[in-house]
ZAMARGU-4260 file (C-alpha; in steps of 0.2 Angstrom, whole numbers, plus 5000, padded with zeros to 4 digits):
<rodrens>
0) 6510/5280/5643 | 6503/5268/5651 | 6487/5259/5645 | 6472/5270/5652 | 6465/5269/5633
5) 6453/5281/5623 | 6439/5271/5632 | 6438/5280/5649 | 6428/5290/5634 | 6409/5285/5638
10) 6403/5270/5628 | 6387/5271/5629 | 6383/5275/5611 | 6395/5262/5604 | 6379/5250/5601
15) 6367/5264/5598 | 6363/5262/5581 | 6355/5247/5576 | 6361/5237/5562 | 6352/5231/5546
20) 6358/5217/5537 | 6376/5224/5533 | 6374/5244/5537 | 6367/5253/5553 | 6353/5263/5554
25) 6357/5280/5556 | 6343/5281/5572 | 6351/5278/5590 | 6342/5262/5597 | 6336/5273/5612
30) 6324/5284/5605 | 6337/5299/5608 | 6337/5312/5593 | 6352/5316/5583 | 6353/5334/5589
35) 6353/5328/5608 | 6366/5311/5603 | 6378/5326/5597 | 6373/5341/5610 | 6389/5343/5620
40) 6407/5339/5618 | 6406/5325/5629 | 6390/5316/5619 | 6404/5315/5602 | 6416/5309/5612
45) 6409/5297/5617 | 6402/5294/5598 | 6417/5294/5591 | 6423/5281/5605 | 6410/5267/5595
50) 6419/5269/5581 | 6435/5264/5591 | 6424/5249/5600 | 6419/5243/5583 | 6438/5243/5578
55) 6441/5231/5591 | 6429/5216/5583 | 6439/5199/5581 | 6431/5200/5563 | 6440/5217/5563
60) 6457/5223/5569 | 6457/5212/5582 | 6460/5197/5573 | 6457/5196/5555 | 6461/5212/5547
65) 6479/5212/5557 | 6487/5195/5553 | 6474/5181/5545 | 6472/5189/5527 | 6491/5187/5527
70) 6496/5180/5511 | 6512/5170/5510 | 6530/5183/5503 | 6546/5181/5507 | 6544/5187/5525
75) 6527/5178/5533 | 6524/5162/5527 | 6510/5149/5529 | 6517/5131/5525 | 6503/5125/5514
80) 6505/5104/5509 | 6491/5101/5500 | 6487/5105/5482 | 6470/5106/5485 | 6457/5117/5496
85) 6457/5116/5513 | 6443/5129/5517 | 6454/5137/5531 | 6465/5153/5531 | 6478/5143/5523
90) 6469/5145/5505 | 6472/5163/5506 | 6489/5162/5510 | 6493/5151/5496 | 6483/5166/5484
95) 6468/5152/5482 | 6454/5158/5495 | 6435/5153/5490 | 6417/5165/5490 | 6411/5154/5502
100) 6423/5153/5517 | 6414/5161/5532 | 6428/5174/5536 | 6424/5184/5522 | 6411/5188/5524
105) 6411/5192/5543 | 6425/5203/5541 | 6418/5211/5527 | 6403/5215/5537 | 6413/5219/5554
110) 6421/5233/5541 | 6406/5239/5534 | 6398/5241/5552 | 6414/5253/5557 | 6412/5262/5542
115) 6394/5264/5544 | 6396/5271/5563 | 6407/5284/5555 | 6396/5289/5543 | 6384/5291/5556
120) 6395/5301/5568 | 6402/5312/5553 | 6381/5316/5547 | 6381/5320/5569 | 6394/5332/5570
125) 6389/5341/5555 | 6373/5345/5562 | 6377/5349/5578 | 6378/5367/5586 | 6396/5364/5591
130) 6401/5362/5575 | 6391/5374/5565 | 6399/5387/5581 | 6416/5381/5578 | 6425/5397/5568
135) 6436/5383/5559 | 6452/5392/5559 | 6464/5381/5567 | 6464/5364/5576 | 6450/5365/5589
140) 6443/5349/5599 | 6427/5346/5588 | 6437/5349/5575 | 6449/5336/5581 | 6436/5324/5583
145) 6427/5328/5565 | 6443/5325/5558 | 6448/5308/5568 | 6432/5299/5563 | 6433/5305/5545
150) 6453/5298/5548 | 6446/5281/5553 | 6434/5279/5540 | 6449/5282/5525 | 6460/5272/5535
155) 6445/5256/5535 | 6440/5260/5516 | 6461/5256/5511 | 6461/5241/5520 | 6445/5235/5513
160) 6452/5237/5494 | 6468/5230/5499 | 6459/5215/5502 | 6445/5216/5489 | 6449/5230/5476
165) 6435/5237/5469 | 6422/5239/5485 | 6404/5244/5488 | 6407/5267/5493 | 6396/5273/5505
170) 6399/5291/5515 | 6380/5293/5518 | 6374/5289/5535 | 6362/5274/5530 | 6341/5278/5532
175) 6336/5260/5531 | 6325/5261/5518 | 6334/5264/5504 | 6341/5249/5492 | 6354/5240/5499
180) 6359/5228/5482 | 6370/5243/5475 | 6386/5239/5463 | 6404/5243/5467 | 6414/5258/5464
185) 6431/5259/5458 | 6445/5260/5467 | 6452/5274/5464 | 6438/5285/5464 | 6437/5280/5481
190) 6456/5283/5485 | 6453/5300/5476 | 6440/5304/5485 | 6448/5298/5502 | 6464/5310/5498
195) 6453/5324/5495 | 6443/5321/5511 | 6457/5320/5523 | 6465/5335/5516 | 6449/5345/5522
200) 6453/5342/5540 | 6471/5339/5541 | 6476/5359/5545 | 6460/5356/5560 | 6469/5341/5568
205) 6479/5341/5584 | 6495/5333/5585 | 6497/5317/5597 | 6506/5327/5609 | 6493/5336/5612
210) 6478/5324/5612 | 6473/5312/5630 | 6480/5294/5624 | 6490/5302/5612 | 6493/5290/5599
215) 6480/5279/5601 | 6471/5292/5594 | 6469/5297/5574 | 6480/5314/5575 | 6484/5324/5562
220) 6502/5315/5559 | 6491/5301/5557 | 6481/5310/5544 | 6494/5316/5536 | 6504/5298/5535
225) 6487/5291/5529 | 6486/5304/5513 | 6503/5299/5510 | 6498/5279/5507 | 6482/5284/5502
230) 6493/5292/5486 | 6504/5280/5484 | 6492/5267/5484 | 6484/5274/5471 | 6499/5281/5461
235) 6504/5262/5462 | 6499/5243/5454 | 6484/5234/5456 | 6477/5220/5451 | 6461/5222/5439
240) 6448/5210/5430 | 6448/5206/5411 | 6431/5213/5410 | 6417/5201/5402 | 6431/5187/5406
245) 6428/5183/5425 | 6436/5166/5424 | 6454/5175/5420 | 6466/5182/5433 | 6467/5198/5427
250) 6481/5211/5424 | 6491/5222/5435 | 6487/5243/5430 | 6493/5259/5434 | 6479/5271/5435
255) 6482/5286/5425 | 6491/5301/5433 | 6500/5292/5444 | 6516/5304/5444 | 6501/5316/5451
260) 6499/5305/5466 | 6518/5303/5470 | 6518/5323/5472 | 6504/5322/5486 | 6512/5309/5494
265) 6529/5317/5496 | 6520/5334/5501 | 6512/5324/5515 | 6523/5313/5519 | 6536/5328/5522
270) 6524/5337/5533 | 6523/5322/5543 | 6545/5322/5544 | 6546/5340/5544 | 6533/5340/5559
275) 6544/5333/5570 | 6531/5324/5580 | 6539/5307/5578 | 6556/5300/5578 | 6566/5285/5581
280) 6573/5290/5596 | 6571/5272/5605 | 6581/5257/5600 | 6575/5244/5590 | 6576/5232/5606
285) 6567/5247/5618 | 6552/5250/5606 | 6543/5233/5606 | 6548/5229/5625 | 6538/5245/5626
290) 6527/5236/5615 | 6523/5222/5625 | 6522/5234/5641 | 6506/5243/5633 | 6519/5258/5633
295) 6515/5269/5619 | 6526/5286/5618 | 6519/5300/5607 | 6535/5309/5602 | 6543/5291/5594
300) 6541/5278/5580 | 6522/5274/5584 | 6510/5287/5573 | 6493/5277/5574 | 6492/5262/5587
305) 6474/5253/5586 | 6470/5253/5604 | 6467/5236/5613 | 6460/5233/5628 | 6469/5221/5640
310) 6461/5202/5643 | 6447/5206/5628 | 6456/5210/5614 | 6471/5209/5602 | 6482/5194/5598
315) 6500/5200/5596 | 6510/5191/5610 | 6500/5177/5606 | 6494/5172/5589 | 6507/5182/5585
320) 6522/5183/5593 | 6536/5169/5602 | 6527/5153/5606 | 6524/5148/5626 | 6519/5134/5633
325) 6508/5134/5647 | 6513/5130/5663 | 6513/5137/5681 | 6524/5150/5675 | 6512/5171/5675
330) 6513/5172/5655 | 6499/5160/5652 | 6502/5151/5634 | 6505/5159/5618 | 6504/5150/5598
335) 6513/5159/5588 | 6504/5152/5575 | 6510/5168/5562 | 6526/5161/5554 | 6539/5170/5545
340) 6548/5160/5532 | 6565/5152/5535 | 6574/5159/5522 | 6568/5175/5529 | 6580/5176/5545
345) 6596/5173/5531 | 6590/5190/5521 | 6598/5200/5535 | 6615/5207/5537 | 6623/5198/5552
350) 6627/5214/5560 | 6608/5222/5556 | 6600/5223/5576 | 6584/5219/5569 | 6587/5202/5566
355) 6590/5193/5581 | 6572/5204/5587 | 6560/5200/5575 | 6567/5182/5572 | 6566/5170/5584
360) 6570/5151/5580 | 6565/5145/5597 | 6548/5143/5609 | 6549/5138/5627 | 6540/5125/5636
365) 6530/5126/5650 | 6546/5129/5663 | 6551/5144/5651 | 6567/5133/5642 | 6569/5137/5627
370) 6564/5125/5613 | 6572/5125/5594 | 6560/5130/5582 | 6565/5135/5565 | 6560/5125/5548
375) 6554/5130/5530 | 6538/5140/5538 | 6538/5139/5557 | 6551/5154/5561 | 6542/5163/5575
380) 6539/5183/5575 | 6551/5188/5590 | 6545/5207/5592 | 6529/5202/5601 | 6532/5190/5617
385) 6524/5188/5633 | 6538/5184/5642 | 6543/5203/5638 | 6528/5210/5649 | 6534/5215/5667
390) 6516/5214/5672 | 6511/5196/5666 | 6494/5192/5662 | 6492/5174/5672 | 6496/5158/5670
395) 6481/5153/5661 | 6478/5168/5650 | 6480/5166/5630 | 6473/5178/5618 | 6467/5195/5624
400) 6484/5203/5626 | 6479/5221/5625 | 6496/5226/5616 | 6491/5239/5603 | 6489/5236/5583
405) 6503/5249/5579 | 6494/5254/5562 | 6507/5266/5556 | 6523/5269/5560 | 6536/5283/5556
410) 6550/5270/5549 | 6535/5268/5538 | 6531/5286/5534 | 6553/5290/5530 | 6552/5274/5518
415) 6536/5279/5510 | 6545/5297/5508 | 6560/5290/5499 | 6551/5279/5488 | 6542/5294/5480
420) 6555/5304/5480 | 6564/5292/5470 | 6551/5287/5459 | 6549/5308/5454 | 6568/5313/5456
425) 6578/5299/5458 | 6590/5296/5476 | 6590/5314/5481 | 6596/5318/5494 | 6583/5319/5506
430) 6577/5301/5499 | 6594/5295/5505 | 6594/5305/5520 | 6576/5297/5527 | 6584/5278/5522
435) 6600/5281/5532 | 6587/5287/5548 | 6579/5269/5546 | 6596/5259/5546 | 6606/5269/5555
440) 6593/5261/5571 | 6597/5245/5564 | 6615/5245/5566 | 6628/5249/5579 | 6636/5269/5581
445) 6653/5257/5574 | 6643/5249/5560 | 6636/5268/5552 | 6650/5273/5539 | 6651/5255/5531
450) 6631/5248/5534 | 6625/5265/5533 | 6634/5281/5524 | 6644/5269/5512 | 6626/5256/5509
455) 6615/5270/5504 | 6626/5279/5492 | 6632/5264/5485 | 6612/5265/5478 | 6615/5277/5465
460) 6604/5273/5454 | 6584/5273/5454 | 6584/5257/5453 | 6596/5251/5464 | 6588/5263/5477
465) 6571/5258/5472 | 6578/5239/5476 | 6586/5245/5493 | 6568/5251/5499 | 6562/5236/5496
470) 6575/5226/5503 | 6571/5238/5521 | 6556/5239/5521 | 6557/5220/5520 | 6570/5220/5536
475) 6561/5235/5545 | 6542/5225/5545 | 6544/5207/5547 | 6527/5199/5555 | 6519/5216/5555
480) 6509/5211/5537 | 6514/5226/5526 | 6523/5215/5514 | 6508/5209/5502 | 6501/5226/5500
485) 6519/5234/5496 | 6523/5221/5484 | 6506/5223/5474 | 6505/5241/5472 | 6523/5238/5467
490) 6519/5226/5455 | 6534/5216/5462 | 6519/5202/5469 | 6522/5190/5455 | 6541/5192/5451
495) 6546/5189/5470 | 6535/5175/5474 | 6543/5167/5458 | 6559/5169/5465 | 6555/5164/5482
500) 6547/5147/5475 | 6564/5142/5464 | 6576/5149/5480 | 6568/5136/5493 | 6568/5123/5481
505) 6586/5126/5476 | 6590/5127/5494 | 6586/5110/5495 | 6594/5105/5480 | 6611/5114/5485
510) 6610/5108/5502 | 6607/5088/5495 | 6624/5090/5484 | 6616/5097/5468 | 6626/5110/5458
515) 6613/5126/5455 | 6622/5141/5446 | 6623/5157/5459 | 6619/5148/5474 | 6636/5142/5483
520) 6632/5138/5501 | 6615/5135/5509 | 6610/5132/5528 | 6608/5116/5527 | 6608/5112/5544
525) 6611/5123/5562 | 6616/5115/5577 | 6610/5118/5596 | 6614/5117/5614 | 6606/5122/5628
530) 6616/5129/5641 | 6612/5138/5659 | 6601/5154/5659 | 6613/5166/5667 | 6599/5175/5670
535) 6586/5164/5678 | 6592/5149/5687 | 6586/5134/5684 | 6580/5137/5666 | 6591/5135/5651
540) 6593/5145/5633 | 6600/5140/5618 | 6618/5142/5608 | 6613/5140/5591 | 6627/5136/5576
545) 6625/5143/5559 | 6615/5156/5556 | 6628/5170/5558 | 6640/5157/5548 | 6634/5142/5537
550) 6644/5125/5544 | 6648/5110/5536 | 6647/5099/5548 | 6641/5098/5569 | 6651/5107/5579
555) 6655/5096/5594 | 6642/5095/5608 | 6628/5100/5597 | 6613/5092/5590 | 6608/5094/5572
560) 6594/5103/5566 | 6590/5098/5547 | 6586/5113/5539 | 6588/5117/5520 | 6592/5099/5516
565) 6575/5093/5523 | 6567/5103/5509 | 6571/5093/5493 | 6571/5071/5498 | 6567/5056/5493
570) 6549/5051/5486 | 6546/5034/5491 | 6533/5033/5480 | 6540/5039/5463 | 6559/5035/5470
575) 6565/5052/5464 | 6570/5068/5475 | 6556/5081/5475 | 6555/5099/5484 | 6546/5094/5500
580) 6526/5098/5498 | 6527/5114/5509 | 6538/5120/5494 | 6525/5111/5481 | 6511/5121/5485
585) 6513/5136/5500 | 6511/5147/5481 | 6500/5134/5473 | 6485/5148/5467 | 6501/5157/5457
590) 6515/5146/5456 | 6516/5128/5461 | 6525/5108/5459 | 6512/5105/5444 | 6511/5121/5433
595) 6530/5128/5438 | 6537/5127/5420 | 6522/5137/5410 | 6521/5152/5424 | 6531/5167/5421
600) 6538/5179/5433 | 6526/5193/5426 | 6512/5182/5424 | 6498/5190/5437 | 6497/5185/5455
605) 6479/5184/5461 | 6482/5194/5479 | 6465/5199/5480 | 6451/5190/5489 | 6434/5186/5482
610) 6416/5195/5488 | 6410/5183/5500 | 6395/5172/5494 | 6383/5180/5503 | 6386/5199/5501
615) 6384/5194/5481 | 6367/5184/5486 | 6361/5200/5495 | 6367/5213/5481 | 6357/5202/5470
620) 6368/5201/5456 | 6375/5220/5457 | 6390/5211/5463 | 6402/5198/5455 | 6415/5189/5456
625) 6431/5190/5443 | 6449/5182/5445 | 6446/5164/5441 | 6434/5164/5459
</rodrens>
């Protein structure tokens, strides 16, 4: 579908309600009464459209939310050489962000504003005639529209305790004159309350096939998905404060009932499969050209897509994406500032097609050559890329891409489906089933019975299976930021980021001659050429060496490219050989070069962000900080 976008809905009631301090007011800036904002069909479209607009915020999904609360994993990584604060995004990354950096709070506002709106739009319908007519026995267009909004606001509220935990609840259209310093609520009443919500509107919903704009729309696949992680999010881990202690990280905690939770979440989840609205029909390769085309079919991978509005919003194919150089070229330039870690593009199979897609050691300059690119933390995201878009947005243009946040996917909704299958029943069958549908994408038709049928019932035990979701889930979503919120509610945070500090640092070491028990043979180097374009005369592309195969030495005709053994040299200043700072302190708020030998790998990893300075000011001390912030 080409983008057209949910906003051919009227917008005029996107700025309607005017805002207090940090909620709107529930009266429509105009004057215009709640009976006559929501008296026809067309007057809630176009309400439930401002919710969408709201979306679109920098502060929101257009920036923030989607990539810069990243926290460094073994997939994204932000090189972090300092050992002190910066101030930037960079603290969050290495898990050691501060109340008073400005980001929090405007995010947490541009949040609170989109939940607000659907407050206001949910308290509409409800009083309106057309929903009070409604016969509620089916799916039925206001009903569609009841339930999208309530669909967004769950989908808002998750993201804001994934970032924060405990939060401020509000389902109540705001009046304006009630007290605003109010205390938090605890997570998991709000999840609880969230699954219970959704499950009142999902039999109401339309399917994406049957919506304009299709997946661009919250639909009641989308609900469906969304009760599923709703679940699981609160059958998992999560970080929680030592009370009357704010100065210590915390613990991680299962809430209670969790098995309870893991039920819901296979009940939806297998609606969601058994629906068959979604599929992975496209290849890997097809799906994010289509991507980067604004080509969003209903009846494939894509379940929820955040819709972006072309040269206004969204970033990916620029701040995240392969980085461009601009020249007189029609892409414009790109940054590719999100990085994925180096180690990263080794974790694959050498025959796994997702590779060689979402890694891209390379940029190009600005005559479209391609450039070698590839260190510790500076492996590009290749799904997303300008240079994929048949319809280029100018030689000038930068951010403002337009190509869709894909919020959910249906890799994502058989992964989840197998990972609570397995944590009820173990690999059954149909757990097995729904993680050979993911790889069997990934790999050649030739590649099935051995990366495939023999892989996935090699994983016969819960734990091995439990391990092999992980690993995929790893593979399947590089650069798309699901990593930190899997490996909390895991409570995997803290044992992989342990790992992952003593793996780059014993890369180094290996690649520098040391002897390190279990680890053989590192990338210590690749080696590069670059050779015609058959494809675009005049332009060349590059033959790189060791990655499919770690070499020993450069092959003739090729130009080094230190890799593992620049990650452990020589101090001048203490004249010994140190993992390189990058390695020293890109985990410093858990793990780093000074506190290495006292931290355990079940020690607590502070994922969590601190309440921005100001929202605890205004909540006049209803609010406060734990976690060491």
């Amino acid at each position: 579908m080409n983008k057209k976008i949910l906003f051919s809905f009227l917008l005029i009631f996107a700025l309607s309600f005017t805002a207090c301090e940090e909620y709107l007011d529930v009266q429509p800036g105009s004057g215009f009464t709640e009976a006559e904002v929501f008296r026809t069909e067309k007057d809630i479209q176009s309400a439930v459209a401002g919710v969408y607009t709201l979306m679109l915020a920098e502060d929101a999904y257009s920036n923030r939310v989607a990539f810069v609360f990243n926290m460094n994993t073994d997939v994204e990584m932000s090189g972090v050489a300092t050992s002190t604060v910066n101030g930037n995004g960079s603290d969050i990354a290495c898990y050691d962000p501060k109340p008073y950096w400005t980001t929090l709070n405007s995010t947490w506002n541009a949040m609170y504003k989109i939940i607000n709106a659907a407050n206001d739009v949910i308290e509409g319908i409800e009083g309106s005639d057309l929903y009070k007519a409604d016969s509620k026995s089916g799916p039925s267009n206001i009903m569609q529209l009841y339930g999208e909004v309530k669909t967004l606001r769950a989908m808002v509220y998750l993201d804001i305790i994934r970032i924060w935990g405990d939060v401020v609840f509000r389902t109540k259209s705001s009046t304006g004159d009630e007290n605003f310093a109010v205390g938090l609520t605890d997570r998991n009443k709000i999840l609880e309350f969230l699954i219970d919500d959704l499950k009142t509107v999902e039999p109401f919903m339309k399917n994406a096939s049957e919506l304009d704009y299709g997946v661009e729309r919250a639909s009641r696949s989308f609900n469906q998905s969304l009760i599923g992680l709703l679940a699981l999010t609160r059958g998992g881990w999560t970080l929680r404060p030592d009370e009357g202690n704010p100065a210590s990280i915390g613990h991680m905690e299962r809430g209670t009932n969790h098995e309870q939770y893991y039920d819901i979440a296979i009940q939806y989840l297998d609606k969601v499969i058994q629906g068959r609205q979604h599929d992975l029909k496209l290849s890997f390769s097809e799906f994010w050209v289509k991507q980067n085309n604004w080509e969003t079919p209903v009846n494939d991978d894509v379940i929820f897509s955040i819709p972006m509005l072309k040269n206004s919003s969204g970033e990916y194919g620029y701040f995240v994406g392969i980085p461009i150089l601009e020249g007189t070229h029609p892409y414009g330039g790109a940054s590719g500032t999100l990085s994925l870690c180096g180690e990263y593009l080794y974790s694959f199979d050498n025959k796994d097609l997702r590779r060689d897609i979402t890694c891209a050691p390379l940029s190009y300059d600005q005559n479209l050559n391609q450039l070698i690119r590839l260190d510790l933390a500076r492996l590009a995201v290749g799904k997303w890329s300008k240079l994929s878009m048949k319809d280029p947005l100018g030689s000038t243009s930068a951010k403002g891409t337009g190509v869709n946040y894909s919020w959910m996917r249906f890799a994502d909704v058989l992964l989840m489906y197998a990972e609570a299958v397995n944590e009820r029943f173990g690999p059954r069958e149909d757990a097995q089933e729904c993680l050979r549908r993911v790889r069997r994408r990934a790999f050649a038709q030739s590649e099935w019975a051995v990366k495939v049928d023999n892989y996935v019932m090699s994983k016969s035990s819960p734990d091995a299976f439990f391990k092999a979701i992980m690993d995929e889930r790893k593979w399947e979503f590089g650069g798309e930021s699901k990593r930190k919120f899997d490996l909390a509610r895991w409570n995997k945070f803290s044992e992989v980021i342990y790992n992952q500090y003593y793996k780059l640092l014993n890369w180094g070491r290996v690649a520098n001659g040391a002897y390190v028990p279990g680890i053989d043979l590192v990338p210590g180097s690749i080696y590069y050429k670059n050779i015609p374009d058959p494809a675009n005369s005049g332009r060349t592309i590059l033959d790189i060496k060791g990655i499919d195969e770690i070499l020993q030495a450069r092959p003739a005709g090729y130009t080094e490219l230190p890799f593992a053994v620049s990650w452990y040299a020589l101090n001048n200043e203490t004249l010994s050989y140190e993992p390189r700072n990058d390695i020293k302190w890109s985990f410093r708020g858990f793990i780093n070069y000074n506190n290495a030998s006292s931290v355990s790998p079940t020690d607590p990893l502070r994922y969590l962000c601190p309440y921005p300075s100001k929202v605890i000011t205004d909540h006049r001390g209803a609010i406060q900080n734990h976690y060491g912030f």
